[in-house]
DSSP file (Angstrom, degrees, kcal/mol; ACC not computed):
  #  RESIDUE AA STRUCTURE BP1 BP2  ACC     N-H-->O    O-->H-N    N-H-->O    O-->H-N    TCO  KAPPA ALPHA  PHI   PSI    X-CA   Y-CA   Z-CA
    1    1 A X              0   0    0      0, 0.0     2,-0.4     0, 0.0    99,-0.0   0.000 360.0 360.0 360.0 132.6   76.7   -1.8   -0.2
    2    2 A X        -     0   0    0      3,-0.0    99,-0.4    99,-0.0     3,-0.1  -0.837 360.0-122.7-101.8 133.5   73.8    1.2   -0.2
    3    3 A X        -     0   0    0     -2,-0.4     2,-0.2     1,-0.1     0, 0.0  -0.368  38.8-101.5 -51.5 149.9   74.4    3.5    3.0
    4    4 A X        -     0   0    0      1,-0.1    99,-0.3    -2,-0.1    98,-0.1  -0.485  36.6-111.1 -72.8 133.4   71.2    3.4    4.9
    5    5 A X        -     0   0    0     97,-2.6     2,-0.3    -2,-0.2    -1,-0.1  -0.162  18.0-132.8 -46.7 161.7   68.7    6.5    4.6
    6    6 A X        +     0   0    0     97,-0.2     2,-0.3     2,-0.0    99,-0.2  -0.974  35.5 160.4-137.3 132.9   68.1    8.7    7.3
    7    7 A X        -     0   0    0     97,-2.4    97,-0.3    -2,-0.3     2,-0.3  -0.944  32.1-140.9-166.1 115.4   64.1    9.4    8.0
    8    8 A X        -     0   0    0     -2,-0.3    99,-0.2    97,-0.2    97,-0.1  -0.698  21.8-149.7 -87.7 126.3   63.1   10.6   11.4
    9    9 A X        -     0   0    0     97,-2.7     2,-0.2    -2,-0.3    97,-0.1  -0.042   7.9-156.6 -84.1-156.5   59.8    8.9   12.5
   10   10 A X        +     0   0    0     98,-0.2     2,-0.5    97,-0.1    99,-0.2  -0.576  12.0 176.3-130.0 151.4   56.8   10.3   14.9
   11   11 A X  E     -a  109   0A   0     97,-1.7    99,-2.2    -2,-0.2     2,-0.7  -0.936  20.9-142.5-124.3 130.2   54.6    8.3   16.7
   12   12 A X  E >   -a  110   0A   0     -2,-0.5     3,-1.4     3,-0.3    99,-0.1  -0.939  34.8-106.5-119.9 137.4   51.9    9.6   19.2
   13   13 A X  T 3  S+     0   0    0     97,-1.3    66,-0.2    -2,-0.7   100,-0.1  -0.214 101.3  17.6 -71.1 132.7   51.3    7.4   22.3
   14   14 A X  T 3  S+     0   0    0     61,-0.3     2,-0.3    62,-0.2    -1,-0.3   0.655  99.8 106.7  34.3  50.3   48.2    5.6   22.0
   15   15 A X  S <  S-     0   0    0     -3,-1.4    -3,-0.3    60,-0.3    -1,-0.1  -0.986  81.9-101.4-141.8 160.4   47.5    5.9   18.6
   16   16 A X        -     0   0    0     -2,-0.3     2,-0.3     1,-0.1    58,-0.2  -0.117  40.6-148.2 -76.5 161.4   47.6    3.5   15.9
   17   17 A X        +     0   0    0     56,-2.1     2,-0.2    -6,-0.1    -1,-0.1  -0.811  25.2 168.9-129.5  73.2   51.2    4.5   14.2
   18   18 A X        +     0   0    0     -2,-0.3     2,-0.3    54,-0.2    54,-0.2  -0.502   2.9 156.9 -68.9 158.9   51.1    3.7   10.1
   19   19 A X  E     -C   71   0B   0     52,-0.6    52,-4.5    -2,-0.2     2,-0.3  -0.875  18.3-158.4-176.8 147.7   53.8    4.9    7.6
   20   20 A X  E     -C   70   0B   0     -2,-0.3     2,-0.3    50,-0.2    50,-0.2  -0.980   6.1-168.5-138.7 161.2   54.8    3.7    4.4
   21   21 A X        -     0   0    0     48,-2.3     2,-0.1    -2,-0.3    48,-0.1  -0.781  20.9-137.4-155.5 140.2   57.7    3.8    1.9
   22   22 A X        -     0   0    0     -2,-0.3     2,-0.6    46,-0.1    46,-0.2  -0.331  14.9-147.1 -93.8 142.5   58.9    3.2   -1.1
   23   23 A X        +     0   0    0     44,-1.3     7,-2.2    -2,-0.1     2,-0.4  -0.774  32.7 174.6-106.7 134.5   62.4    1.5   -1.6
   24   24 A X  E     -E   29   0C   0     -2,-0.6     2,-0.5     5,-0.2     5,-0.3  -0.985  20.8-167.4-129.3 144.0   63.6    3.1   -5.0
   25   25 A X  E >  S-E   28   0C   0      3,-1.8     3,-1.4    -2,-0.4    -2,-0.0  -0.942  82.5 -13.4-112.6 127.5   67.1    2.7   -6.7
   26   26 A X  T 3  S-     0   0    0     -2,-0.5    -1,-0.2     1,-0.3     3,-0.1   0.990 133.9 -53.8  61.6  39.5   67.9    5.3   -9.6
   27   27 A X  T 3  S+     0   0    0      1,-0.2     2,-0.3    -3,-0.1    -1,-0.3   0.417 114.6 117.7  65.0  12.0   64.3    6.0   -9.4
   28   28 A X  E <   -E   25   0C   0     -3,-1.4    -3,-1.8    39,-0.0     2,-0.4  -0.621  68.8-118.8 -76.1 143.6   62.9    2.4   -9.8
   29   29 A X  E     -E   24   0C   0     -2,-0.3    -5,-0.2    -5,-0.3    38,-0.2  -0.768  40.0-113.7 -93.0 141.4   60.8    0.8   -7.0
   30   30 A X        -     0   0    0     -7,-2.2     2,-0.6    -2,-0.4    -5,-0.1  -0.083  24.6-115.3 -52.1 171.7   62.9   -2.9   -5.6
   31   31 A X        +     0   0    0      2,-0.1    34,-0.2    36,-0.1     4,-0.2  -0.999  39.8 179.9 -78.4  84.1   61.4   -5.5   -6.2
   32   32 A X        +     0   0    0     32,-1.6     3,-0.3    -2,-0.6    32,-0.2   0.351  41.9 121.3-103.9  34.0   60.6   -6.7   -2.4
   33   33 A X  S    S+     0   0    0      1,-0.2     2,-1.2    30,-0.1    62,-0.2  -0.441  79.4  30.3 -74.6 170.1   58.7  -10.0   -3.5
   34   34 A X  S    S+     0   0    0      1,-0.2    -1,-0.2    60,-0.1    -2,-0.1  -0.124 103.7 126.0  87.1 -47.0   60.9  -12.9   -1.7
   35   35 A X        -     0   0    0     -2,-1.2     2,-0.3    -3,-0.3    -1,-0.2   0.177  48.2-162.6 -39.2 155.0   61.8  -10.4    1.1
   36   36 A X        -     0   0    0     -3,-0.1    57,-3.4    25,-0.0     2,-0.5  -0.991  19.6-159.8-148.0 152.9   61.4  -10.5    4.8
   37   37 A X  E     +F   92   0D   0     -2,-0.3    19,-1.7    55,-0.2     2,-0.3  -0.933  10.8 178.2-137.2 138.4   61.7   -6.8    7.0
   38   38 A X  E     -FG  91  55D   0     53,-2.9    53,-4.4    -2,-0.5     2,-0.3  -1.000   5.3-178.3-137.8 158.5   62.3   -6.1   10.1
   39   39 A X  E     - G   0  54D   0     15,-3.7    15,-1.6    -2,-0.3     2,-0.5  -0.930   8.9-158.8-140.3 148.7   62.7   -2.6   12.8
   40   40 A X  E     - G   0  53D   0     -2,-0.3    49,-0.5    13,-0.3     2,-0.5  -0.999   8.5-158.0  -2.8  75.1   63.5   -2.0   15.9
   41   41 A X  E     +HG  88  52D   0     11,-4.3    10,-1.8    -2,-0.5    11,-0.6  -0.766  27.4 179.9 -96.7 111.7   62.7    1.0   18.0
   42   42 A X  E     -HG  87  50D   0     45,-0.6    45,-1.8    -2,-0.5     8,-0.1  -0.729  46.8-124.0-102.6 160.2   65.3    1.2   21.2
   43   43 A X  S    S-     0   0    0      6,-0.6     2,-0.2    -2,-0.3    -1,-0.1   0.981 106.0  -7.6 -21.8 -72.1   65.7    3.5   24.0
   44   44 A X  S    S-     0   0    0     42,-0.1    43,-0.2     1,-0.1     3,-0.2  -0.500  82.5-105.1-117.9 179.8   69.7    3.9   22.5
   45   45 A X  S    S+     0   0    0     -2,-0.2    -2,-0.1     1,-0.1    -1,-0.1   0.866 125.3  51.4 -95.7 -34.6   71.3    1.5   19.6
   46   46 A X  S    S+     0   0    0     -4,-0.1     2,-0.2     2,-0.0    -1,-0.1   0.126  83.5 118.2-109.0  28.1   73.1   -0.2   22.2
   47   47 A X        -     0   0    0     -3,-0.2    -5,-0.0     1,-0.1     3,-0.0  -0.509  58.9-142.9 -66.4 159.8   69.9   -1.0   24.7
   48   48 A X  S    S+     0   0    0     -2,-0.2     2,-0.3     2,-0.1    -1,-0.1   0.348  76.5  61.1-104.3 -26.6   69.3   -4.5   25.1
   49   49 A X  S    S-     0   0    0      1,-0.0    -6,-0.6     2,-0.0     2,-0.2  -0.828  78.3-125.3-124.9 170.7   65.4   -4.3   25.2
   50   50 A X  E     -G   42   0D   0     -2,-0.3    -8,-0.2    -8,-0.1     3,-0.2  -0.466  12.9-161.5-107.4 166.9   63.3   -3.2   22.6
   51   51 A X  E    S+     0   0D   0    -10,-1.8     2,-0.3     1,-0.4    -9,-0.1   0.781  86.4   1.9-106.8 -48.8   60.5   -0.4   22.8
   52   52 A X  E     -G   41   0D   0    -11,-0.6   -11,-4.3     2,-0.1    -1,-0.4  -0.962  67.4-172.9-171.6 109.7   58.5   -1.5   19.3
   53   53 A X  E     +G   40   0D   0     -2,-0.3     2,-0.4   -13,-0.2   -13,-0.3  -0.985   6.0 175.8-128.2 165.4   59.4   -4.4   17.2
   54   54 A X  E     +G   39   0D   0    -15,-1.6   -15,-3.7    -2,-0.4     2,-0.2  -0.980   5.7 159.2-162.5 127.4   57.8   -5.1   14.0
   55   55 A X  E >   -GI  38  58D   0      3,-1.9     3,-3.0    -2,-0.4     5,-0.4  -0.971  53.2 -42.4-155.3 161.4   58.5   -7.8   11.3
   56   56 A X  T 3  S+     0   0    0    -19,-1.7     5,-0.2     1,-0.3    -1,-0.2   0.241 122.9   4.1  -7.1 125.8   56.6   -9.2    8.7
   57   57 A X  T 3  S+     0   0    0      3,-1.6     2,-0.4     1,-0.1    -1,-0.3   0.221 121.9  73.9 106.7 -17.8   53.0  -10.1    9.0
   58   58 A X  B <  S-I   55   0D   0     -3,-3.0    -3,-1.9     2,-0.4    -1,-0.1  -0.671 132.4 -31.8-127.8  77.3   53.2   -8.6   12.7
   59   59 A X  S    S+     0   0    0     -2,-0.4    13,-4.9    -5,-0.2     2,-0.4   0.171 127.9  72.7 115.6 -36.6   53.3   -4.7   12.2
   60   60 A X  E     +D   71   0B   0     -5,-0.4    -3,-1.6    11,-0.3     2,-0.4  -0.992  53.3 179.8-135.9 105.6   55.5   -4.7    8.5
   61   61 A X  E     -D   70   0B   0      9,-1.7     9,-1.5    -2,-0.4   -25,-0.0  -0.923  16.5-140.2-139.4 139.9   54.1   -5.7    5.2
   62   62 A X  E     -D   69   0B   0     -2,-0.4     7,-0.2     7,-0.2     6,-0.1  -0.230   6.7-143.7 -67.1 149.5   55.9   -5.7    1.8
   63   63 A X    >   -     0   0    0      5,-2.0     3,-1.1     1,-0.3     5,-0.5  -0.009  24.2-144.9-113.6  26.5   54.5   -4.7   -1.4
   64   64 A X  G >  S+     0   0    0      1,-0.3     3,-2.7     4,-0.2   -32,-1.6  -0.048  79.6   6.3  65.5-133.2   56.1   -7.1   -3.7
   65   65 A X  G 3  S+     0   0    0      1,-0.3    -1,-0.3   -34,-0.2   -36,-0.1   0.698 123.6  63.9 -63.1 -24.9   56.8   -5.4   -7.2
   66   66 A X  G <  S-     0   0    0     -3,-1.1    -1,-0.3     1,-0.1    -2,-0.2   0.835 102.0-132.0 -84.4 -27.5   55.8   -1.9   -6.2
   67   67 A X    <   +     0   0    0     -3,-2.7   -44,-1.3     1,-0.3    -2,-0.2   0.337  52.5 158.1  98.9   2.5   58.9   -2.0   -3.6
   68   68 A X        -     0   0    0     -5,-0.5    -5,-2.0   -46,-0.2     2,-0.5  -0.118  26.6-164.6 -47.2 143.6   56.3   -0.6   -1.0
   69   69 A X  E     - D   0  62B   0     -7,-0.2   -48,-2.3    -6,-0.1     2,-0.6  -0.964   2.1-162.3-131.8 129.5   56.9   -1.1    2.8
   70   70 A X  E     -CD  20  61B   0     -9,-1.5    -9,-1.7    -2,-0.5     2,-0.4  -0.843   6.9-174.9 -85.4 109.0   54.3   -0.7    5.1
   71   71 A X  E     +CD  19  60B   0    -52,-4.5   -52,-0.6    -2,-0.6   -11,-0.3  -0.859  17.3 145.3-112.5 126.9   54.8   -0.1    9.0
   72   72 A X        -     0   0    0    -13,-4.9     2,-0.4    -2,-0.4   -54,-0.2  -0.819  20.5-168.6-149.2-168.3   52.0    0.2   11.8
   73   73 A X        -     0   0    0     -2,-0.3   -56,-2.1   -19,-0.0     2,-0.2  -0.885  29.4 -98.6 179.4 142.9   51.5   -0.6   14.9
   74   74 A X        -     0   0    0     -2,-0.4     3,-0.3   -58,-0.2     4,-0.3  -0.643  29.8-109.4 -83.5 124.6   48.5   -0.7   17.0
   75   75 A X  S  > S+     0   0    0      1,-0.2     4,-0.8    -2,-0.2     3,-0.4   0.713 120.2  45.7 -19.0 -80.7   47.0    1.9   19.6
   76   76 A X  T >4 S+     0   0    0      2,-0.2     3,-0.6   -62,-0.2     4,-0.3   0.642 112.7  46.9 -20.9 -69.8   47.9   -0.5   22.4
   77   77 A X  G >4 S+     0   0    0     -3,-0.3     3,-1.5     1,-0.2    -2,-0.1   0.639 115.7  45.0 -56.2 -76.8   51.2   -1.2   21.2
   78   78 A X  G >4 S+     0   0    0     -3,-0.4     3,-2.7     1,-0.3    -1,-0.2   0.510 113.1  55.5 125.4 -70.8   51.9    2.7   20.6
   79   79 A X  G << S+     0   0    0     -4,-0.8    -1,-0.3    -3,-0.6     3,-0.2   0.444  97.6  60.9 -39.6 -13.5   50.2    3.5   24.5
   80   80 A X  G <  S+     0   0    0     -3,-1.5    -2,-0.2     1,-0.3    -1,-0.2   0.532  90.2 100.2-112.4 -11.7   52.7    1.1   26.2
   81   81 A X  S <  S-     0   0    0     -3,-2.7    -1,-0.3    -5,-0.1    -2,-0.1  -0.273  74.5-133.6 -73.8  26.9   55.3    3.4   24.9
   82   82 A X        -     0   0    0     -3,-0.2    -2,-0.1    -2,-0.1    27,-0.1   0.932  35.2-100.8  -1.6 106.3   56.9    6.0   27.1
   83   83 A X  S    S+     0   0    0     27,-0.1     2,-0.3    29,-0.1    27,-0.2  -0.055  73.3  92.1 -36.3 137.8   57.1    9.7   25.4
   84   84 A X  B    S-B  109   0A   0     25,-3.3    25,-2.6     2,-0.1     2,-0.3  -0.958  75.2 -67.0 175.5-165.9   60.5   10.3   24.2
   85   85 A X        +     0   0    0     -2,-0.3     2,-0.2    23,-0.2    23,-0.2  -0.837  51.5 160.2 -97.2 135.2   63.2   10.4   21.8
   86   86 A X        -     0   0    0     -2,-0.3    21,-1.9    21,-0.2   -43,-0.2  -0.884  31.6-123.9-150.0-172.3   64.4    7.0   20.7
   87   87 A X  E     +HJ  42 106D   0    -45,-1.8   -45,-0.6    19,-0.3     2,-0.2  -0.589  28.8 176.0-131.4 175.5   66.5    5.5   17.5
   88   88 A X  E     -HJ  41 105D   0     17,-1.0    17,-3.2   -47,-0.3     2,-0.2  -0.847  13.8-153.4 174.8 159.7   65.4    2.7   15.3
   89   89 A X  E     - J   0 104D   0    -49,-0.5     2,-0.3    -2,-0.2    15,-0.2  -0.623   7.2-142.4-137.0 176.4   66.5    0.9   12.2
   90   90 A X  E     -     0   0D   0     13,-0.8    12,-2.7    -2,-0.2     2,-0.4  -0.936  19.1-173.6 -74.6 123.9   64.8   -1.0    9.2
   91   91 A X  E     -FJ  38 101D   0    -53,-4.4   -53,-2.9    -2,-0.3     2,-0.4  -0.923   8.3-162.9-135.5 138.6   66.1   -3.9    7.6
   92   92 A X  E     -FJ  37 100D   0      8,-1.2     8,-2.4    -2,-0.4     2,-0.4  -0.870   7.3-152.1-108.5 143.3   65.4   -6.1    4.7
   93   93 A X  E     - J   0  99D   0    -57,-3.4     6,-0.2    -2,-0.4    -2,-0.0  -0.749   7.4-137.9-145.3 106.0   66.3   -9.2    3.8
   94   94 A X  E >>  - J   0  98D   0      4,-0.9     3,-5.4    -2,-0.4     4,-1.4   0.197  33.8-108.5 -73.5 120.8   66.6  -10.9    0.7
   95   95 A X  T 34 S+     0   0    0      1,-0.3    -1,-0.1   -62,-0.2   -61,-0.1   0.758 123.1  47.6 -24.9 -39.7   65.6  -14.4    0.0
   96   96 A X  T 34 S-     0   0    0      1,-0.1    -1,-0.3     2,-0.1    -2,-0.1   0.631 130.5 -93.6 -87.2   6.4   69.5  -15.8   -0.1
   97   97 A X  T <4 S+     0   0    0     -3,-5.4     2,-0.9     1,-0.2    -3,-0.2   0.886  71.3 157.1  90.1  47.1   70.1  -13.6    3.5
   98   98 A X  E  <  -J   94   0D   0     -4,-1.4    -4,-0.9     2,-0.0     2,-0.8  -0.844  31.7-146.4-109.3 102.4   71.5  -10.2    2.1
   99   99 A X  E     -J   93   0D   0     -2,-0.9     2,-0.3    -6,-0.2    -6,-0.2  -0.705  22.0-173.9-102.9 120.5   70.9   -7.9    4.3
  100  100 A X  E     -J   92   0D   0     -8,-2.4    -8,-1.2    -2,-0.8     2,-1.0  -0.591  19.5-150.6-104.0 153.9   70.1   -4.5    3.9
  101  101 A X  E     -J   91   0D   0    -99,-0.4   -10,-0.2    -2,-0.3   -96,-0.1  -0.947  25.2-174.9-127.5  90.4   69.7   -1.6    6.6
  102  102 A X  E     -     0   0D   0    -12,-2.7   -97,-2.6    -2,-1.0    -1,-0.2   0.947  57.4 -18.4 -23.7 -82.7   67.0    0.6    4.6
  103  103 A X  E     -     0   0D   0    -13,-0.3   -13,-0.8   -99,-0.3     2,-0.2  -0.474  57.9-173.8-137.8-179.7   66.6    3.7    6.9
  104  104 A X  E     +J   89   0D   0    -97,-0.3   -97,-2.4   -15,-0.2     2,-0.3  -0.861  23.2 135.1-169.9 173.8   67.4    4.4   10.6
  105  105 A X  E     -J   88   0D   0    -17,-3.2   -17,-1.0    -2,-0.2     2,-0.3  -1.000  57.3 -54.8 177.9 178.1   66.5    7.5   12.4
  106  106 A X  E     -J   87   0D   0     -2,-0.3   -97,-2.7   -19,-0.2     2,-0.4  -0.803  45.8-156.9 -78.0 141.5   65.1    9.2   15.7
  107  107 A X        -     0   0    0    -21,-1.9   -21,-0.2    -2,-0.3   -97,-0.1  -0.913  14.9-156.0-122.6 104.2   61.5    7.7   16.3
  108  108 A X        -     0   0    0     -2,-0.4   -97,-1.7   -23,-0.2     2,-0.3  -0.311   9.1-158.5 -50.6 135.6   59.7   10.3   18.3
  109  109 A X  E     -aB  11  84A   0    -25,-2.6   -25,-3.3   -99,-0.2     2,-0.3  -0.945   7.1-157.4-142.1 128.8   56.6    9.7   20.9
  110  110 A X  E     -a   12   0A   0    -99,-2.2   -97,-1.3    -2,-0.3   -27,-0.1  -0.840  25.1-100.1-108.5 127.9   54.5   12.3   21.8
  111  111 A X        -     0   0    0     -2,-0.3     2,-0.4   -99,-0.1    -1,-0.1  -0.020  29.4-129.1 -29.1 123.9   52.4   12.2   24.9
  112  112 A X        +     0   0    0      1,-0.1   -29,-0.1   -33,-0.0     3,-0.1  -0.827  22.2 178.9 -58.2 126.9   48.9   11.3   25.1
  113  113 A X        +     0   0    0     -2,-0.4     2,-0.9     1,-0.1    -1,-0.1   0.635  63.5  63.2  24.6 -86.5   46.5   13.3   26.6
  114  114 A X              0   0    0      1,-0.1    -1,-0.1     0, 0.0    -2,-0.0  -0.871 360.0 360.0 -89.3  94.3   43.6   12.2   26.5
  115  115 A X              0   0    0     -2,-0.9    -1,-0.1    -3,-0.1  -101,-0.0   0.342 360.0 360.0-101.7 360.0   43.3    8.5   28.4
């Protein structure tokens, strides 16, 4: 089992929120064909509701041999957020259901301004 990274996000409230990264082992990119990703951004790790979720096709897309992950999220979604500090996780998971917990971190949101 690989301990998860730790990679502190920021996000600014009501704007669109991309980031990408590459999952490397021993300096190789994964192989993330077959894969299915998901994150979470909560309040706490043990909130019950979610702030920002994002999984495949909605928010998360994989980059098959290149071991890229892509994460965004849309003004709106991003606007709806309340400035703060919150925690979040990424996890991928391997066509037979192996699941791996990437990264996790603080995901930051900075007020808007301008409305």
């Amino acid at each position: 089992m690989q301990a998860p990274g730790y990679l502190d996000l920021d996000c600014w409230q009501g704007a669109n929120f991309d980031y990408q990264l590459t999952w490397t082992v021993a300096g190789s990119a994964v192989n993330v064909t077959g894969y299915s990703a998901r994150m979470q951004v909560r309040q706490y790790a043990e909130s019950t509701a979610t702030v920002l979720s994002l999984v495949n096709g909605t928010g998360i897309t994989l980059g098959g041999t290149a071991g890229t992950i892509a994460l965004s999220a849309v003004a709106t979604a991003t606007s709806a957020i309340e400035a703060g500090q919150y925690v979040y996780d990424l996890e991928l998971v391997s066509g037979a259901g192996y699941v791996t917990r990437l990264v996790e971190g603080s995901f930051v949101v900075y007020a808007e301004v301008t409305r």
